[in-house]
C-alpha positions in Angstrom: 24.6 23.7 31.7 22.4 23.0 34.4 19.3 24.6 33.2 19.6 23.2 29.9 19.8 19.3 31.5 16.2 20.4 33.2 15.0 21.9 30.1 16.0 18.8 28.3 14.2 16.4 31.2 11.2 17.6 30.1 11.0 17.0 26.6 9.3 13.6 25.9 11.1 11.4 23.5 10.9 7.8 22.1 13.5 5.4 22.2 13.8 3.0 19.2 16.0 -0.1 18.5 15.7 -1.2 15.0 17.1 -5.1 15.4 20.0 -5.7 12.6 18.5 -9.0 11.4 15.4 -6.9 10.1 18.1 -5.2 7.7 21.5 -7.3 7.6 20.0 -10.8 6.8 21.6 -12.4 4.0 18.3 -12.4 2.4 17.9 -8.4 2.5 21.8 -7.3 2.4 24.1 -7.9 -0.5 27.6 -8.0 1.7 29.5 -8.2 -1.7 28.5 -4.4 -2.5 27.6 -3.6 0.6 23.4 -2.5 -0.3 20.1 -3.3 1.3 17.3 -4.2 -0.4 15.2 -1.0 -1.3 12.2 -2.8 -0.8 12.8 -4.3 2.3 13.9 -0.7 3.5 10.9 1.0 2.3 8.7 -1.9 4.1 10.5 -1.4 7.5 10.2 2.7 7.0 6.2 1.8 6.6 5.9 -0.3 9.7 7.5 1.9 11.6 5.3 5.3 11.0 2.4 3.1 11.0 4.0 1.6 14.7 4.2 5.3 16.0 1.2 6.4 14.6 -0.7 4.2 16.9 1.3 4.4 19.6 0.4 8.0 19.7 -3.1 8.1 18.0 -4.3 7.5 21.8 -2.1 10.6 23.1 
């Protein structure tokens, strides 16, 4: 166990918090059948690969 928590402190990650208003607003999230607006979703999925691929396009 020990080598693999070294082995693990080496591998870079990212840590990512997706705030639950982006998604859960009334205006994006139908409560009564409990869906998200497609849309919306595929908006947020395209700000968020174009948010990591500039974070590390200077990597």
């Amino acid at each position: 166990m020990k080598v693999a928590a070294v082995v693990a402190a080496h591998i870079p990650r990212t840590f990512v918090d997706l705030n639950r208003s982006l998604y859960l607003a009334d205006s994006w999230f139908e409560r009564d059948i409990l869906a998200m607006d497609s849309q919306r979703l595929r908006e947020l999925n395209r700000r968020f690969e174009m948010a990591l691929t500039l974070f590390f396009a200077d990597a």
